[in-house]
N, C-alpha and C positions, 0 to 999 in steps of 0.2 A: 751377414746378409746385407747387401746394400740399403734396401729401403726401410730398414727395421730398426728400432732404438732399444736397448736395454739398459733398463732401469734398475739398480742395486739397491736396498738398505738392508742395515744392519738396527733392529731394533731387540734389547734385554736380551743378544747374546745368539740373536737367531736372524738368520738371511733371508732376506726376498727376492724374488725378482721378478718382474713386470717386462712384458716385451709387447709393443705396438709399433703401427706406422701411421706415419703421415703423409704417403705416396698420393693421395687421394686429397684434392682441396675441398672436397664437398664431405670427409668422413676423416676422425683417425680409429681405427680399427684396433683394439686391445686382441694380441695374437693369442698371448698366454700370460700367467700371474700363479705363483709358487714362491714356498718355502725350500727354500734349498734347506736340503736333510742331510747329505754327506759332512761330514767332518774333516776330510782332507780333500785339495783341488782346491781353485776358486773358480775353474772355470764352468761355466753351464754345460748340464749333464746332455749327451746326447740323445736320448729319447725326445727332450723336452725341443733340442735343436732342431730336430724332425719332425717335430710337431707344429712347430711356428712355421718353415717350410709350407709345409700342408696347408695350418692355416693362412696364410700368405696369398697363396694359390685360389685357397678357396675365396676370400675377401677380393682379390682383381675382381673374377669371374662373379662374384656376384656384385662388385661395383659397376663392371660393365654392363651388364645389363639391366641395375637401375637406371646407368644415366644417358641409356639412350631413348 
C-alpha cells in the first residue's frame, strides 16, 4: 500500500508487526500492531492486509473531516 509503513521485529524468537501512516501532516495513524503466529512465510497474512486497507479508509474519512 502506498501510503502505509510496516514495521518488523523479531524480539526472544517471536514477530511483530506494526503498520501506520504518515499520509496526514497533522496525524500518524497506527492502522494495525500484531504478533505474527504462523511459522512458515515471512510475508504479512492476508486478513491482517485487509484490515489495514479498511483501516486506512477509515483514518482518510475521518481526517477529512477533522480538518475541515
Amino acid at each position: 500500500m502506498r501510503f502505509v509503513t510496516e514495521v518488523r521485529d523479531v524480539d526472544d524468537g517471536r514477530a511483530y508487526r506494526m503498520m501506520y501512516t504518515t499520509a496526514f501532516p497533522e496525524a500518524i495513524y497506527v492502522l494495525c500492531a500484531f504478533e505474527k503466529k504462523s511459522t512458515h512465510g515471512i510475508g504479512t497474512p492476508e486478513r491482517w492486509l485487509h484490515l489495514v486497507e479498511k483501516r486506512w479508509r477509515d483514518a482518510r474519512t475521518i481526517h477529512e473531516s477533522e480538518v475541515r
